[in-house]
C-alpha positions as CSV (number, residue, x, y, z in Angstrom):
1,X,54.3,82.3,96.7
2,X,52.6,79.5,98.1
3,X,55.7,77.0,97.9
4,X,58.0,79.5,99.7
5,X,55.5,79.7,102.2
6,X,54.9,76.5,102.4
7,X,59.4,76.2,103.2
8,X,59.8,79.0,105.6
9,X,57.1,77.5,107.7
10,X,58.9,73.9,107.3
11,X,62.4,75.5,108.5
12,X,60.3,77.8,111.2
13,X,58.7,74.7,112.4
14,X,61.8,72.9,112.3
15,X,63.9,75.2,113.8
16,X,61.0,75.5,116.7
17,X,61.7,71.9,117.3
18,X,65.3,71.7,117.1
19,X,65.0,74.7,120.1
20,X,63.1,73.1,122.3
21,X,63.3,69.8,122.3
22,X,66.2,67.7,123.8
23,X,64.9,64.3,122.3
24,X,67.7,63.8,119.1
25,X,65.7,61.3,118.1
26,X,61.9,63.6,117.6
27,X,64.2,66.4,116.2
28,X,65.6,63.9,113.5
29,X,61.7,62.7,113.2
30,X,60.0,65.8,113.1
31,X,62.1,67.0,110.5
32,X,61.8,64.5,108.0
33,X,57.9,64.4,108.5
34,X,58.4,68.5,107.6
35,X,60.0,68.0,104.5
36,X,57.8,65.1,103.0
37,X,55.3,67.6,103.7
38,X,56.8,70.9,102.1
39,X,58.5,69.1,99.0
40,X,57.3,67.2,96.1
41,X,58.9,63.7,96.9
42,X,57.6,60.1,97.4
43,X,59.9,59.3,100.3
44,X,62.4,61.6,102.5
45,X,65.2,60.1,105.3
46,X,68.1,60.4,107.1
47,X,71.3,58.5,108.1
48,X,73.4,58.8,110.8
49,X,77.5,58.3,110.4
50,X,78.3,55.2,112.9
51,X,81.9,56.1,112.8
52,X,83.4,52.9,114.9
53,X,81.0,50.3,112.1
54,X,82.2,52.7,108.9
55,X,78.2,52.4,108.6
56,X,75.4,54.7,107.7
57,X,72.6,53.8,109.5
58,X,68.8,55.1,109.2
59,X,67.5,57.2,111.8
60,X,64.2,58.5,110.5
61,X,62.1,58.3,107.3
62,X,58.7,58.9,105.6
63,X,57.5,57.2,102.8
64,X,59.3,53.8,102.7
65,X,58.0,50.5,102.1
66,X,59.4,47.9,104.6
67,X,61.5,46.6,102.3
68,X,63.4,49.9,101.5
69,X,63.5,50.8,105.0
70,X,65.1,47.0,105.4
71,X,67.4,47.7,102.5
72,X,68.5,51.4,103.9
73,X,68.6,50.3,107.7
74,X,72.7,50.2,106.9
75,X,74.7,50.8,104.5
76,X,78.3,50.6,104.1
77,X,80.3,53.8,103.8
78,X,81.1,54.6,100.2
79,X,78.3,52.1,99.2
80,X,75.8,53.7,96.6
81,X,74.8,56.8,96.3
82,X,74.2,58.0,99.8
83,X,77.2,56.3,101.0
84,X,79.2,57.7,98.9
85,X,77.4,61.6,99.8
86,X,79.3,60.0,103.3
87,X,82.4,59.4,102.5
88,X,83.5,62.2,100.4
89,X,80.9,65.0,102.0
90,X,79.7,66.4,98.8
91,X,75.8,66.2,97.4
92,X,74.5,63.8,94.8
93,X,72.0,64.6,92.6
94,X,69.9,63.1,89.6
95,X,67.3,62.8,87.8
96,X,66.9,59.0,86.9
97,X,68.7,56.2,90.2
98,X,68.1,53.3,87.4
99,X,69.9,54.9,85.2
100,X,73.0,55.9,86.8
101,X,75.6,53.2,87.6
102,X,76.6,54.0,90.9
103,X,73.3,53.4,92.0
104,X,72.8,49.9,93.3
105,X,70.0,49.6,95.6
106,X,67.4,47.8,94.5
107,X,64.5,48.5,96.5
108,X,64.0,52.1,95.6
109,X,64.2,51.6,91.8
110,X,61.7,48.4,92.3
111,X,59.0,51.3,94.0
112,X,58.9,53.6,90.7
113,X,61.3,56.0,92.2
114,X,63.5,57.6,89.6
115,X,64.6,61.6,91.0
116,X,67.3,61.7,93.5
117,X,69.0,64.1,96.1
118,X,70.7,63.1,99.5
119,X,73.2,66.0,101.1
120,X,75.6,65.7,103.7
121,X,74.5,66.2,107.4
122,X,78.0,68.1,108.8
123,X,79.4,69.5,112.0
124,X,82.0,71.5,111.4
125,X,84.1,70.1,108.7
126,X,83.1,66.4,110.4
127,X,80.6,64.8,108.2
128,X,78.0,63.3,110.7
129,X,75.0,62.1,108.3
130,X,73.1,61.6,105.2
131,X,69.7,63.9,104.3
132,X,67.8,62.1,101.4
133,X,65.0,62.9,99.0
134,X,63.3,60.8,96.0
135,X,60.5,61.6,93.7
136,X,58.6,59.1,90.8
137,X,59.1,61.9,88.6
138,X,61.5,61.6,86.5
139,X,63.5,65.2,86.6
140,X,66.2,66.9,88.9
141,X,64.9,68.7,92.1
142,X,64.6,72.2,91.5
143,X,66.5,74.2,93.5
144,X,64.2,75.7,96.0
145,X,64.4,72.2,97.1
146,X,67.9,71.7,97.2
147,X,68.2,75.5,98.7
148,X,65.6,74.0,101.9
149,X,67.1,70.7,101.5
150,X,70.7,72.4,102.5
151,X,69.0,74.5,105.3
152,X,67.7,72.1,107.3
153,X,71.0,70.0,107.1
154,X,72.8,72.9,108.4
155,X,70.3,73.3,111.3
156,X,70.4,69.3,111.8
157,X,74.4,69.7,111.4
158,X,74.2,71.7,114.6
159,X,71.7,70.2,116.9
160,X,73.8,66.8,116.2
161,X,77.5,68.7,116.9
162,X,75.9,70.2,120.2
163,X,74.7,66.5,121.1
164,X,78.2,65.3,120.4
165,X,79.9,67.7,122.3
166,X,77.2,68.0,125.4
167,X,77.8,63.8,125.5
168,X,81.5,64.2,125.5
169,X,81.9,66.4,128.3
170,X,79.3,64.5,130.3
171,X,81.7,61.3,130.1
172,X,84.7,62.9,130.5
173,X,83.6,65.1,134.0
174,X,81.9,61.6,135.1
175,X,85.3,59.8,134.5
176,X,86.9,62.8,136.0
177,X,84.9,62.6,139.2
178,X,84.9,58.4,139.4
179,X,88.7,58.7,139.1
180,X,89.1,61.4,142.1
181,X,87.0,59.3,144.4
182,X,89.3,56.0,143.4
183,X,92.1,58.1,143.9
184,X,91.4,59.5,147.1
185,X,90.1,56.5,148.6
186,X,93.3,55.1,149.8
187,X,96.8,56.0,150.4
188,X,98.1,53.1,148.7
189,X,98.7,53.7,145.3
190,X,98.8,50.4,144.1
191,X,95.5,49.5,146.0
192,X,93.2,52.2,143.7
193,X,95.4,51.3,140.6
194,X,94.0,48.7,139.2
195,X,90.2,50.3,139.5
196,X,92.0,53.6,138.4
197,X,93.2,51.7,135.3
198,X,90.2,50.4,134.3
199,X,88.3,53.3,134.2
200,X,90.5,55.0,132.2
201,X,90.1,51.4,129.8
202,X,86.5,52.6,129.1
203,X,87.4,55.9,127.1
204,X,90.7,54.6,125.5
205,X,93.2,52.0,125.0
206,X,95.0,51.0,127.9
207,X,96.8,47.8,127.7
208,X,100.0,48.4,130.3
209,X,99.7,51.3,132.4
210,X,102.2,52.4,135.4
211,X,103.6,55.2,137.5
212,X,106.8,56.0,137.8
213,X,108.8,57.5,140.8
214,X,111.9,59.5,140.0
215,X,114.9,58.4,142.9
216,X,117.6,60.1,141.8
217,X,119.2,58.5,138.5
218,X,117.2,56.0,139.4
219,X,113.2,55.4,138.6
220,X,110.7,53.0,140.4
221,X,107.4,52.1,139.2
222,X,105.5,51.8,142.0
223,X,102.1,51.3,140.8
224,X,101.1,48.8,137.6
225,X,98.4,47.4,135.6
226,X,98.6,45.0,132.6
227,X,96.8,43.2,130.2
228,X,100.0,41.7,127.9
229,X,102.3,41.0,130.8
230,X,105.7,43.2,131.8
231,X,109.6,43.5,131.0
232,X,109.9,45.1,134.8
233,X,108.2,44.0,138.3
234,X,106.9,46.6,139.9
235,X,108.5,48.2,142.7
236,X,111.9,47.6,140.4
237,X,114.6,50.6,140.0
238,X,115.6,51.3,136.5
239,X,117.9,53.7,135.0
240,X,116.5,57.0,134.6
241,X,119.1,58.4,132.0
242,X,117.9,57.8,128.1
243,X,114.3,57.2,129.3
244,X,111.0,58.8,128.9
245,X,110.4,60.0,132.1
246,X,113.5,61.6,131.9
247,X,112.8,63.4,128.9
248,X,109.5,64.4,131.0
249,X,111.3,65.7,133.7
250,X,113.3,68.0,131.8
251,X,111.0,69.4,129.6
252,X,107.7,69.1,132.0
253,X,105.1,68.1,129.7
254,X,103.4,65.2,127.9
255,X,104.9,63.1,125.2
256,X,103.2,60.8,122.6
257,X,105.2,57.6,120.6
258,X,102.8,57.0,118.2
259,X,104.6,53.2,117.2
260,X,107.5,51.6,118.3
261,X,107.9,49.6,114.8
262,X,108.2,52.9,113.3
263,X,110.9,54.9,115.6
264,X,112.4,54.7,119.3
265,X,113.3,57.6,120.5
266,X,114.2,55.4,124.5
267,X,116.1,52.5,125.5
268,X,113.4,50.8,127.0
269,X,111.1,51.1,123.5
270,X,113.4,48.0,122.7
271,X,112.1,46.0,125.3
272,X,108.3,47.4,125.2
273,X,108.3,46.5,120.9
274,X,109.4,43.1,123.0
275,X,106.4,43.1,125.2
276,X,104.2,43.8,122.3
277,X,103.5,47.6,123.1
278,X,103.2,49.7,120.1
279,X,102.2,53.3,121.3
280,X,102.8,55.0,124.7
281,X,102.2,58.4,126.4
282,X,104.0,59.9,129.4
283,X,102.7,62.3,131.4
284,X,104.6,64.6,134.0
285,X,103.2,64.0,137.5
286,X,104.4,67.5,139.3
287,X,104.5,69.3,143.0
288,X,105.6,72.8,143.5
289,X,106.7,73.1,140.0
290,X,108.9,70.0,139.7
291,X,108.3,66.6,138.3
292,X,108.6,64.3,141.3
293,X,106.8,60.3,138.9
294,X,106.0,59.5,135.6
295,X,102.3,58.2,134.4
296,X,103.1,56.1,131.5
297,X,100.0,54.6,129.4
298,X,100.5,52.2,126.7
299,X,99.0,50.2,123.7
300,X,99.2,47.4,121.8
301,X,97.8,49.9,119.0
302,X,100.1,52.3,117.0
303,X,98.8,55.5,117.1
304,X,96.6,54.6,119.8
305,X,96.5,58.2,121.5
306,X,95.6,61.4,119.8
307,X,94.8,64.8,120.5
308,X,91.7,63.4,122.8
309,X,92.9,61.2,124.3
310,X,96.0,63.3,125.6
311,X,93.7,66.4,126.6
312,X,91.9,63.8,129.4
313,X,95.1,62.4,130.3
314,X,96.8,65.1,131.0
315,X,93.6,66.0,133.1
316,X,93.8,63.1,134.7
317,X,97.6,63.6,135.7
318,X,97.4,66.8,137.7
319,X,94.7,64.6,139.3
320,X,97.4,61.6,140.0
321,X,100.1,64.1,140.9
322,X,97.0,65.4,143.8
323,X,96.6,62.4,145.2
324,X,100.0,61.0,145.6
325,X,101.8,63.7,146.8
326,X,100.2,63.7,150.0
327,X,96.4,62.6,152.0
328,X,96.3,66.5,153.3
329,X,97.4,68.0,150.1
330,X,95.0,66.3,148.5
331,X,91.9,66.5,150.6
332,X,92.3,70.5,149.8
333,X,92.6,70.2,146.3
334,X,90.0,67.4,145.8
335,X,87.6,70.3,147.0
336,X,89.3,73.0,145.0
337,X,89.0,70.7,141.6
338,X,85.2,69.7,142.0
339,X,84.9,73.3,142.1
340,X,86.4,73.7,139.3
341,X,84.7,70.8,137.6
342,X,81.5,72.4,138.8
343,X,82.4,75.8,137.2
344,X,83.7,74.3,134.0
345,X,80.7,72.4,133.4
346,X,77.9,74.9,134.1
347,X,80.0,77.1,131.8
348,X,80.5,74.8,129.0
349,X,76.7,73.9,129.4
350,X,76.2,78.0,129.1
351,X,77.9,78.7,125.8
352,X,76.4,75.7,124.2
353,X,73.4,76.2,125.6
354,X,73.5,80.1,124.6
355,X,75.1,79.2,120.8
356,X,72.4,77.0,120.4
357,X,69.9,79.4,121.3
358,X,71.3,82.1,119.1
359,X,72.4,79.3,116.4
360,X,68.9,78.3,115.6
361,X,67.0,81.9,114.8
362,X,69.9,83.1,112.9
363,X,69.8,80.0,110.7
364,X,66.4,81.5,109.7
365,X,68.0,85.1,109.5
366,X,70.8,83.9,106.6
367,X,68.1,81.8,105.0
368,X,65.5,84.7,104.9
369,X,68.0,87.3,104.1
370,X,69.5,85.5,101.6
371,X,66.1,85.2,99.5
372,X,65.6,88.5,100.4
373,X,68.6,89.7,98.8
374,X,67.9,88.1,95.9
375,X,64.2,88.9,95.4
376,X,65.3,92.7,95.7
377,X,68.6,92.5,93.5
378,X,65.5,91.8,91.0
379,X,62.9,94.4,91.7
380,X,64.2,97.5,93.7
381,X,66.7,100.1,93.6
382,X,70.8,99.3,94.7
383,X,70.4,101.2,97.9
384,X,67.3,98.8,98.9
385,X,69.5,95.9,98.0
386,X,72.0,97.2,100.1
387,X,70.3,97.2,102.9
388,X,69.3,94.3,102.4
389,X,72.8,93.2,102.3
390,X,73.6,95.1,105.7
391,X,71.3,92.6,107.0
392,X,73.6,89.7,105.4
393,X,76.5,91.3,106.8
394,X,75.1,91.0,110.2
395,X,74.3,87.8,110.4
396,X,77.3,86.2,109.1
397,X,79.3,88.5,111.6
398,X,77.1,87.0,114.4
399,X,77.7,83.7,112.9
400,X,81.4,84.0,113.2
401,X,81.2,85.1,116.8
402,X,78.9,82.1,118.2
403,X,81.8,80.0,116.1
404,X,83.9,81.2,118.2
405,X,82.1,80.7,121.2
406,X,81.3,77.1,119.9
407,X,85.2,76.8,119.6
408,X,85.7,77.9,123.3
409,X,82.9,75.5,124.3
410,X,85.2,72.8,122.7
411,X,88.3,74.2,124.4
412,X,86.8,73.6,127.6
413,X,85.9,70.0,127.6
414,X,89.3,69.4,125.8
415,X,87.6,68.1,122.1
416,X,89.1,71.6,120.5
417,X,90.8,69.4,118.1
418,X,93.8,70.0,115.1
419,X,94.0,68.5,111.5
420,X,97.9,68.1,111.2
421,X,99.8,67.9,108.4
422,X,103.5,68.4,106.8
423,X,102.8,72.0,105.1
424,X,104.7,74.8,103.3
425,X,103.6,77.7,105.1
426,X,104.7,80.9,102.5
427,X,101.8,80.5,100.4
428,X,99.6,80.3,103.3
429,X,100.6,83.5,104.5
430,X,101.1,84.9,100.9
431,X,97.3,83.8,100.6
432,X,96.3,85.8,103.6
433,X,98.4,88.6,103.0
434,X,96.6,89.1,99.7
435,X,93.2,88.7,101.3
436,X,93.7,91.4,104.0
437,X,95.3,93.9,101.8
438,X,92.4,95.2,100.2
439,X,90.6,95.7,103.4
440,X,93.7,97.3,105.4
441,X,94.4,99.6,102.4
442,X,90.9,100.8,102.5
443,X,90.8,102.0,105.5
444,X,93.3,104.2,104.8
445,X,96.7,102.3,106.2
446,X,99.7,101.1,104.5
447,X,100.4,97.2,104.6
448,X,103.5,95.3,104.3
449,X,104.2,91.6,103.7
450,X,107.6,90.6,104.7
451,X,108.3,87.6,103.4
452,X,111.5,85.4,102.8
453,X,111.8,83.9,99.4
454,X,111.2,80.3,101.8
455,X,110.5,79.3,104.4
456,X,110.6,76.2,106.7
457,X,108.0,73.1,106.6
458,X,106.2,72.9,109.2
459,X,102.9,70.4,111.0
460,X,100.0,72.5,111.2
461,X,96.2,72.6,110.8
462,X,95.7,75.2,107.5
463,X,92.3,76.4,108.6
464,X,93.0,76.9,112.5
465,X,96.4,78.6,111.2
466,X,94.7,81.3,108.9
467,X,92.2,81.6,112.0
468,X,94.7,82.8,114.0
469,X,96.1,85.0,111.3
470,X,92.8,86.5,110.7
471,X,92.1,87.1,114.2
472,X,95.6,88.9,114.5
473,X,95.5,90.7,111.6
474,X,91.8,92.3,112.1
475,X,92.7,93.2,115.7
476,X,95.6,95.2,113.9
477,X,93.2,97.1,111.6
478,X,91.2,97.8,114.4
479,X,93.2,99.3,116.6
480,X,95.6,101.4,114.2
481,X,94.2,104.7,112.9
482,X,94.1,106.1,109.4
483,X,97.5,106.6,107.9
484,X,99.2,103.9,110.4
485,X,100.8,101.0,109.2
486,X,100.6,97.4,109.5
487,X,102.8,94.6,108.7
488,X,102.8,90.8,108.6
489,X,106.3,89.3,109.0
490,X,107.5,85.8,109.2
491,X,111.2,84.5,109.7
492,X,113.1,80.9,111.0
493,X,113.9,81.4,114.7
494,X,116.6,77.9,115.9
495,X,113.9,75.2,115.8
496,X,110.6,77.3,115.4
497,X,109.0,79.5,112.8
498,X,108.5,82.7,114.1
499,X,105.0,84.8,112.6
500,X,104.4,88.5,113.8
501,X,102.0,91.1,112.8
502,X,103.2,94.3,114.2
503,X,101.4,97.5,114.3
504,X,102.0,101.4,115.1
505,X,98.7,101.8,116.7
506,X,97.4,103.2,120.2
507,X,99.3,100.4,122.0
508,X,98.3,98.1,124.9
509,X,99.3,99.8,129.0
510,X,101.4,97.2,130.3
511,X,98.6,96.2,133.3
512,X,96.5,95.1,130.4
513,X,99.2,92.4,128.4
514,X,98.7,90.1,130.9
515,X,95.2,90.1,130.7
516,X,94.6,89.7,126.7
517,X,94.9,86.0,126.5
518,X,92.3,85.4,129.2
519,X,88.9,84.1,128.7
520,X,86.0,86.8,127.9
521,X,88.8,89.9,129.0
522,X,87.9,93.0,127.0
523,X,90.6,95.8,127.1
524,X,89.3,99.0,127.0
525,X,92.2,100.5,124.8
526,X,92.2,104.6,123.6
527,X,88.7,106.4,123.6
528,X,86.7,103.4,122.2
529,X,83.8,100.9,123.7
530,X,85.2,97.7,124.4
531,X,84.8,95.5,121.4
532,X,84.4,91.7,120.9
533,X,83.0,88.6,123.3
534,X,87.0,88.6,124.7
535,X,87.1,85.3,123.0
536,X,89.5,86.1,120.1
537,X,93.0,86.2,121.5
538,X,92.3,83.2,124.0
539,X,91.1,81.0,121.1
540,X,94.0,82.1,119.3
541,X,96.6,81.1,122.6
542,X,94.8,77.8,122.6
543,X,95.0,76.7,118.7
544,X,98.8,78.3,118.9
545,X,99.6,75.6,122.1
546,X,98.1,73.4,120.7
547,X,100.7,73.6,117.6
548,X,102.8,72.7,120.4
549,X,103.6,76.5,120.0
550,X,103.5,79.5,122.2
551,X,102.0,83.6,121.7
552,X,103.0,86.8,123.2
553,X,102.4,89.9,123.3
554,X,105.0,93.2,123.1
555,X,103.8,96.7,123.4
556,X,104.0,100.5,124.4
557,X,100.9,102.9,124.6
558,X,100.8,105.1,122.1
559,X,103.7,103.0,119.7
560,X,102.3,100.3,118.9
561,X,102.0,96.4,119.3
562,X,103.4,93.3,118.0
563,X,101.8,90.0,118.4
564,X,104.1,86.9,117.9
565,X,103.6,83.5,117.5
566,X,106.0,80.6,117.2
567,X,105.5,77.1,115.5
568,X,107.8,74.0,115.6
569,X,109.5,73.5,113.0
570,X,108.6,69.8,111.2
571,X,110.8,67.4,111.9
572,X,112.0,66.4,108.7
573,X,112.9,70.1,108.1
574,X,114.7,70.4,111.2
575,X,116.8,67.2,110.0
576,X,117.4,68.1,106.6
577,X,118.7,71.6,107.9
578,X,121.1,69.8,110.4
């Protein structure tokens, strides 16, 4: 009784400190000096990922002699034990370090330690650090220890994924406002370009950068910076036909070529391969709906511009667009977009302010319930342990809720990010299908899978895919009475794959479709209360675009709904089809 005390008053006076405190570096402290205290180990730390070094290097510890604090100060990636807990995310354990071969520091063996345990520190699925214990004694941690050892990383996960992503957006709405008062400083585009161009330098590659002017079939680059030297003078015409910006202009938005070594999809990737450029990135500068120039950003890196870096340059384009349009134009919308700025920052400092506030206690809340659950599956009668798993329930609902929140928070600062790959997506939605039928059935409606026997290859993040699905598919259940039907339906559309979960419930008024993809907009549909934070669907729009895909939404009161999504099609499927 006295050792769980002494742990929930560790994570309570953790979880105290993580709330109130905006110093990362007495959180990481304070914990660690908690833990030496609760457990029964010689010598507790923690390591910090330095992505850009491949490093792990130590950010707080109790109980090390100057030489193992020496030794641990860095450590390669994959490098003993703990650098290995790094690279592959998963906890090591054991109960002798001189004995295991993997193993090969010296400085902790040479001290009489023997017991071992370091687990990863992660935000999200990103693993951001290294939590370590180590004891003379020669036996595995029990696991009360682990159990507080993986509760505190979870709370440390968080405070270090709300640091990441409060820094984040503070450099990209400072680069944001530098690069509107460079922009707007003169009418000359050329003049601000150069000081444009190196701003931009500080947050990303940039080794030739210009703007393009469409002139008919003709384009002119009327603004350039470069650090490798240029196949065209500025001010130049060039043929627009078989170029990016042409490509641009017809289909008005961004486009990445991640190398030039690799494939050129242009005639002037020829002479840029030439000129040592590897990647580029064009981006549609607009007016009144058209594309009127061209802001082309390249590398000598292949690959140089992900995700990231194309959410803040496309930003920065509308930006461009303002300010070379026209001085009056611009002067209005310069206000307009501080505002804007202004707005979207004090709202994305709300929701992480508010998921941290609401992040922290329920850490607590799963911890406690969880022992709770356990301690009573032991000594009481089921209906006691069933409330005690209505408790559960709860919580893990509210924890998928702030998620979402956390998700919207990431949206708006543009690091909402995707893990792509080449993927067969039947037994995806086979796997789905299967999970949700149990739960549909139960509540009484009938559920249908309609499935070809294959289906089309596509690029796609799994997890943010069966988010979207899951989403869908419980806003069906939800809104489709007892003895309605539901069913999930996927089928090749020309170059997209087309997913649709259709519904014969109460319907959606048409005044309300347009609505349903906006930000925190809660329908109220039939008799009911308005459900949810109004985050689903709009979290769902923004992983589906950023798939490079688009959603809608068709639907009669009282018939039913069907919400559609479509997905590109992978290339090589699209090629091997032709």
């Amino acid at each position: 009784m006295t050792e769980d005390s002494e742990a929930f008053s560790a994570i309570e006076a953790i979880t105290e400190v993580i709330s109130q405190s905006e110093s990362l570096g007495q959180i990481l402290k304070f914990s660690v000096a908690k833990l030496f205290q609760a457990l029964p180990v010689s010598c507790c730390w923690i390591q910090l990922v330095d992505e850009a070094g491949g490093k792990l290097t130590l950010a707080a510890q109790q109980g090390f002699t100057p030489e193992m604090a020496q030794e641990m100060s860095q450590l390669e990636l994959g490098h003993s034990l703990t650098g290995l807990v790094a690279l592959h995310g998963e906890a090591i354990t054991t109960a002798d370090i001189a004995a295991d071969p993997k193993y090969t520091l010296k400085t902790l063996v040479k001290a009489g330690l023997h017991s071992f345990c370091a687990i990863p520190i992660c935000s999200g699925k990103k693993v951001v650090g290294v939590l370590g214990i180590a004891s003379s004694a020669k036996s595995e941690f029990r696991s009360q220890d682990i159990s507080l050892l993986n509760i505190v990383g979870r709370q440390l996960g968080a405070a270090l994924g709300r640091a990441g992503l409060y820094k984040q957006a503070r450099e990209r709405l400072v680069l944001l406002n530098k690069l509107g008062r460079i922009t707007c400083s003169s009418l000359d585009i050329q003049e601000v370009y150069e000081g444009f161009a190196d701003e931009l330098r500080r947050l990303m590659d940039v080794d030739w950068a210009t703007i393009a002017f469409i002139e008919g079939d003709k384009l002119r680059l009327v603004a350039l910076s470069t650090r490798i030297g240029t196949a065209w003078e500025k001010g130049g015409l060039l043929s627009l036909s078989g170029t990016g910006t042409e490509w641009v202009a017809q289909h008005k938005q961004a486009l990445v070529e991640s190398d030039l070594a690799q494939e050129r999809k242009f005639w002037t990737g020829e002479q840029h391969l030439k000129q040592g450029v590897r990647s580029l990135v064009y981006l549609p500068l607009m007016t009144k709906g058209e594309v009127f120039a061209c802001l082309i950003i390249a590398s000598r890196r292949p690959n140089a511009y992900g995700q990231r870096e194309l959410a803040l340059l496309e930003q920065v384009s509308t930006q461009i667009s303002s300010a070379v349009d026209n001085a009056r134009l611009y002067q209005l919308e310069r206000k307009q977009r501080l505002e804007l700025e202004e707005q979207a920052e004090i709202r994305s400092q709300f929701i992480t302010s508010l998921t941290h506030e609401l992040q922290t206690p329920l850490t607590s809340m799963l911890a406690s319930g969880g022992l709770l659950a356990e301690q009573v599956q032991k000594e009481y009668p089921s209906s006691v342990l069933k409330l005690a798993q209505n408790i559960l329930h709860g919580c893990h609902s509210l924890e998928a809720k702030l998620e979402e929140l956390f998700d919207m928070a990431k949206g708006e600062v543009g690091t909402l990010t995707l893990t792509l790959e080449s993927l067969d997506p039947l037994p995806l939605l086979q796997n789905v299908a299967s999970r949700f039928s149990p739960v549909i059935q139960s509540k009484g409606q009938s559920f249908t899978p309609d499935f070809p026997s294959s289906l089309p290859w596509i690029k796609a993040d799994g997890e943010r895919l069966e988010q979207v699905l899951t989403n869908l598919l419980s806003n069906a259940t939800k809104f489709t009475p007892k003895g309605g039907s539901i069913v999930l339906r996927a089928r090749k559309r020309g170059s997209d794959l087309v997913i649709q979960i259709q519904d014969n419930g109460i319907g959606i008024p048409e005044e309300k479709q347009k609505r349903l993809f906006e930000p925190y907009y809660r329908a109220k549909l039939g008799k009911g209360e308005r459900r949810g934070l109004g985050l689903g669907l709009t979290l769902c729009k923004r992983l589906v675009e950023l798939h490079r895909g688009k959603i809608w939404v068709e639907s009669e009161e009282g018939k039913g709904s069907t919400f559609s999504f479509s997905l590109p099609i992978s290339s090589q499927e699209s090629v091997a089809s032709n």
